[in-house]
C-alpha positions in Angstrom: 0.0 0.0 0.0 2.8 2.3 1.0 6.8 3.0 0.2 9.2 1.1 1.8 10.5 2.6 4.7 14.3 2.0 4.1 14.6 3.6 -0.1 11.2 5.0 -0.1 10.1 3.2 -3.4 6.9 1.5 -3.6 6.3 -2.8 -4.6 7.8 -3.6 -1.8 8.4 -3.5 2.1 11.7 -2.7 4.5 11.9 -6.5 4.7 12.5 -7.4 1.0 14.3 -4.1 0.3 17.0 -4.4 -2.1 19.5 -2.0 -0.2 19.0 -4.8 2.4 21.2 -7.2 0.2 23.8 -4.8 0.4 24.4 -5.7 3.6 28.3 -6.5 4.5 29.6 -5.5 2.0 31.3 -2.3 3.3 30.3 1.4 4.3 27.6 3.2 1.7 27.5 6.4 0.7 24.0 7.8 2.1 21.1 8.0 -0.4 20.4 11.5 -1.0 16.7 10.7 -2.2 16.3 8.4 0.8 13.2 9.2 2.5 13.2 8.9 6.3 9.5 9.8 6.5 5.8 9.6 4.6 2.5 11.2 4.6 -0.4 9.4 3.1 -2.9 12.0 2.3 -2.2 15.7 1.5 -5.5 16.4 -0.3 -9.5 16.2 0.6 -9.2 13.7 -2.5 -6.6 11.8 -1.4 -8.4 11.7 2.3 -11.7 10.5 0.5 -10.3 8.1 -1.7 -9.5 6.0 1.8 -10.9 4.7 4.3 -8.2 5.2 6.4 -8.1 8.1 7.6 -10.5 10.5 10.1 -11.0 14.1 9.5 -12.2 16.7 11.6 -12.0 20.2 13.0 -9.8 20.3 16.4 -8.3 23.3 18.1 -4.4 23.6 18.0 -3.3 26.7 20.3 -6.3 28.0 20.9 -7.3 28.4 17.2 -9.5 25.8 14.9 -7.3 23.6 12.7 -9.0 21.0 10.0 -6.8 18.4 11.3 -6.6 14.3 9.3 -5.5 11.8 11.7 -3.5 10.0 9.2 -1.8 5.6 11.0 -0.2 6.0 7.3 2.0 9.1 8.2 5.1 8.6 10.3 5.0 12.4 11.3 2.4 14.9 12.6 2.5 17.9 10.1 1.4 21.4 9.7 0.5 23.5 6.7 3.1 26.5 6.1 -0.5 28.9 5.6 -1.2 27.5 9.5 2.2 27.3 11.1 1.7 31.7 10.3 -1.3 31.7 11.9 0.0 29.9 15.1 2.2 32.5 15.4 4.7 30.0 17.3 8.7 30.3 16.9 10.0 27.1 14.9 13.5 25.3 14.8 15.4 24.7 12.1 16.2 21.0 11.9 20.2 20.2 11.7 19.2 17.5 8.5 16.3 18.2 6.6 13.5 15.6 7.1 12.8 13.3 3.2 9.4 13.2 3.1 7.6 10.5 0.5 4.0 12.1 -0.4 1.2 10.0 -2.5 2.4 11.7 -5.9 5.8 9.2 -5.2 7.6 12.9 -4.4 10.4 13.4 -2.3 10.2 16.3 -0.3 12.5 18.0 2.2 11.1 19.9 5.1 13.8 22.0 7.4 10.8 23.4 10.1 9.8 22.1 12.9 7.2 23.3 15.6 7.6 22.1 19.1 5.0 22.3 22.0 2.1 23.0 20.3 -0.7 22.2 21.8 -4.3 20.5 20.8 -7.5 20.5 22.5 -9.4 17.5 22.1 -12.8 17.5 24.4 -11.5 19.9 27.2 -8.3 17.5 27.5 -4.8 19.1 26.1 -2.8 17.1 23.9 0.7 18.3 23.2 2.6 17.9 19.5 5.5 18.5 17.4 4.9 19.9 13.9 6.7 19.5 11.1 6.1 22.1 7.9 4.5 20.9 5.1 3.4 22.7 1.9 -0.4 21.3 2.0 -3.6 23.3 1.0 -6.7 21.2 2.0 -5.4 20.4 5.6 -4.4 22.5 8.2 -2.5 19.9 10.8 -2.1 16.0 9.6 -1.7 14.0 13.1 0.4 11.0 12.3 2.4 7.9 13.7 4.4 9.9 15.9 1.4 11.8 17.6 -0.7 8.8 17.2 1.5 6.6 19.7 2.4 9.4 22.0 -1.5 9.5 23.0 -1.9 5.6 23.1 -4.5 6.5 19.9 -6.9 4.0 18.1 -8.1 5.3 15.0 -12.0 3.7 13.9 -12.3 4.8 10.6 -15.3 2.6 9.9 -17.2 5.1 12.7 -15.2 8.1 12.1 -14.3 8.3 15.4 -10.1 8.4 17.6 -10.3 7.1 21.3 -7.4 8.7 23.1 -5.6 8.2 26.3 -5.2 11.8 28.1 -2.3 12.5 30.2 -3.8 11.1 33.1 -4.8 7.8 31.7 -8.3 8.5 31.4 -9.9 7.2 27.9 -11.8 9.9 25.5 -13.3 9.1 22.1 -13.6 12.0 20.0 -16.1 11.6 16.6 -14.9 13.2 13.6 -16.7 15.1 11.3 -18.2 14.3 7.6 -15.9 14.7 4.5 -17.7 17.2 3.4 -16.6 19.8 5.9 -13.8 22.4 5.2 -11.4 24.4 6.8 -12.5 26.7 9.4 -9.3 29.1 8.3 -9.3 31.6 5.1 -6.2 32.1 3.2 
């Protein structure tokens, strides 16, 4: 369904990768185009065109964010038009991050956001934000967010059950495809 997570290429997974065979055989020179992270869905289409995903509106730092809680992206992500309206300092990472998109791109990211926070039913959910150049999506919640907060992601119902910081279970419904971003450009 996805790239492989060790050369990024799709057909196969990290367990039949062909680098693998290379193993032993001396040190490599590092793979420029090597990804070291993915993002499943960038686009309303891409979102609706799977059933793996959950969309929904969700407040990030006080402000409403069309947010995709994406199990097929290993990072959470935010879009460059939201990461201005956040109005939050960001980092510059030391190596950019290769980012493998649906169109089989490779794109580097050099932005990061750190201690942002989300509000999910009164409970506060903290996250690190990467900047992505997306349109249709404000914040895409992925792997890395995902496990932090002990999620489970019911796509059939539409719906992410969360662990909050003190243990207690919350199950937040998400919203219909239909709906948009709350933000204007």
């Amino acid at each position: 369904m996805g790239a492989c997570f060790k050369c990024g290429k799709m057909g196969h997974q990290i367990k039949d990768c062909p680098e693998n065979k290379d193993k032993g055989t001396g040190p490599s020179k590092p793979n420029k185009n090597k990804t070291n992270a993915r993002v499943y869905a960038m686009t309303q289409e891409e979102a609706d065109n799977t059933n793996e995903v959950v969309a929904c509106t969700i407040l990030f730092n006080k402000m409403p964010a069309y947010t995709l809680f994406d199990y097929g992206a290993t990072h959470s992500f935010v879009s460059r038009r939201f990461a201005k309206k956040l109005k939050l300092g960001h980092e510059t990472l030391s190596e950019p991050l290769r980012v493998a998109t649906p169109a089989s791109q490779t794109i580097e990211i050099h932005k990061i956001y750190r201690d942002c926070k989300s509000s999910i039913s009164a409970q506060i959910f903290e996250a690190e934000l990467i900047q992505l150049n997306m349109i249709e999506f404000d914040i895409i919640l992925g792997m890395d967010w995902l496990v932090k907060h002990h999620a489970i992601v019911d796509c059939q119902k539409k719906n992410v059950r969360l662990q909050t910081p003190t243990k207690d279970e919350i199950i937040y419904h998400g919203k219909s495809k239909e709906q948009k971003s709350l933000l204007s450009d």
